[in-house]
N, C-alpha and C positions, 0 to 999 in steps of 0.2 A: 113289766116295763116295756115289752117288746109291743104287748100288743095296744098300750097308750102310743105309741110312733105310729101303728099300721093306722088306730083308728084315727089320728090329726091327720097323717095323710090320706087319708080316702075322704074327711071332711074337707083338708084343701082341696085336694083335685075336683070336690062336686060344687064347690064356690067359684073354680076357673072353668069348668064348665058351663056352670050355671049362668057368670059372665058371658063368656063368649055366643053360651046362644042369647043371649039379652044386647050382645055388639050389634048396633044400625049399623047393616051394609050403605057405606060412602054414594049420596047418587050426584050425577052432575045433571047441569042443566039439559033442557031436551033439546036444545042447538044454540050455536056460535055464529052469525054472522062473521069469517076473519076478516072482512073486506072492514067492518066495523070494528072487528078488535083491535086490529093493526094500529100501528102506533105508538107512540108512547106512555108510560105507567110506571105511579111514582111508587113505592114500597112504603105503605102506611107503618103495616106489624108482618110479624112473621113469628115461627119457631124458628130461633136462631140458626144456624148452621155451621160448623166449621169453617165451612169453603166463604163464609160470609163474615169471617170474623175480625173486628174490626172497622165495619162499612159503617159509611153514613153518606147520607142521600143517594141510595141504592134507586139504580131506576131499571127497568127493562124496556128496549124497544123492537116489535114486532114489526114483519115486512112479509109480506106475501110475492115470493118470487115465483118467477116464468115456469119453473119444472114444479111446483105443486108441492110446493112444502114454504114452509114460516122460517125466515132469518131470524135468529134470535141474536139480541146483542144487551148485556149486562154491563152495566155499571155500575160504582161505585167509588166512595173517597175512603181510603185510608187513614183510618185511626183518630180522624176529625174532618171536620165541615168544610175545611180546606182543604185536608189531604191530597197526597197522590191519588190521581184518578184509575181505578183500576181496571178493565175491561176484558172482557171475554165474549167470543161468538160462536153463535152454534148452530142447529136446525130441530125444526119440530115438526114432526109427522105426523097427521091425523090419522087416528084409528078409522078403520071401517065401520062403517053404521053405527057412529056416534053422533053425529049432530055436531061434527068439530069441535064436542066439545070435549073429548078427550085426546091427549097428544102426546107423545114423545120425546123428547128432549134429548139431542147428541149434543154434547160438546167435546167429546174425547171419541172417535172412534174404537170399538164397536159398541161400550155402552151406551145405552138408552134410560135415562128415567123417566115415570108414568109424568105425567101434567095434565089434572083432572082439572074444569072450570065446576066450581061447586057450586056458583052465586055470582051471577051479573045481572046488574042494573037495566030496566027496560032500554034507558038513556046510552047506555056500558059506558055511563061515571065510572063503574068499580068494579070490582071483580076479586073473588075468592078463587084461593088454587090449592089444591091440593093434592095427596096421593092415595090409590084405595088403604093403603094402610093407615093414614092420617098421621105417617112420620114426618109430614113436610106441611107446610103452612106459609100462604102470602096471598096478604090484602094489601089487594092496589088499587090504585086511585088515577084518574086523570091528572091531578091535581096535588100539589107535594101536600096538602092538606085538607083534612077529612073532615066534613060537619057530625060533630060529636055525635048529634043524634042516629044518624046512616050509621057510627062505625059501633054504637051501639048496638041498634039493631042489627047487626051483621054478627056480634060476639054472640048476641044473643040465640040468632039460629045455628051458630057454632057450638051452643052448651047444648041446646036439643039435639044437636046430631053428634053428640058425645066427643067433642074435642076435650081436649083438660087447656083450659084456658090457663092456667098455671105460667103455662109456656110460652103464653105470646108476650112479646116485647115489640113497643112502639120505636119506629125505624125513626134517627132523626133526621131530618128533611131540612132543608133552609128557607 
């Protein structure tokens, strides 16, 4: 009996193995214009969040300040389309020798979460984010509304770089 347990476990362990060297390491794009990023961006989908729970018509607005970092400022309505508006600000650091397109994210001092752009439009219509781990997830849009075919196309480069699409849910917008 003992050595049925040793051998499921050495099978499992060579399948979580065998996964993780089969994991696509996360790339982002090879640069960010922020002068063009900046602005405003409506929240298409996302993997949900705690910290988001409850939102609707989730928007982010970006600002490129004097000392060299991104104003970030989030919003959202509580618990309906009317809701209470709920708002938070913060700052985003761009890594060194990214192409801006990977960043930081303070909203609490001293943490930092990663803010990887994984997918933006020639136009930067849209724009995917994420984190190297792919615990986080949001497609945004110029626009509170997405031409089905773009957000197609965008889950679909999300199944090739191994998200589990499972998890996203469409943000509702007005």
């Amino acid at each position: 009996m003992c050595y049925q347990k040793i051998i499921v476990l050495l099978i499992s362990l060579s399948v979580l193995c065998i996964s993780a060297l089969n994991a696509q390491p996360l790339q982002t794009v090879p640069s960010v214009d922020l002068s063009r990023y900046s602005g405003k961006w409506y929240e298409i989908a996302s993997y949900p969040q705690k910290f988001q729970q409850g939102c609707h018509c989730t928007t982010a607005e970006y600002t490129l300040s004097e000392k060299g970092y991104v104003i970030v400022e989030n919003r959202c309505n509580r618990d309906s389309v009317r809701g209470k508006q709920s708002y938070i600000r913060g700052r985003a650091f761009v890594e060194k020798n990214s192409g801006n397109a990977k960043l930081k994210v303070q909203f609490f001092w001293p943490f930092r979460g990663k803010y990887w752009i994984i997918d933006l439009a020639d136009d930067y219509g849209y724009a995917v984010v994420s984190h190297p781990g792919k615990q986080y997830l949001w497609i945004l849009s110029r626009s509170p509304q997405m031409d089905e075919a773009v957000y197609s196309g965008i889950v679909s480069r999300l199944r090739q770089n191994g998200f589990d699409l499972s998890r996203i849910r469409r943000t509702v917008q007005q």
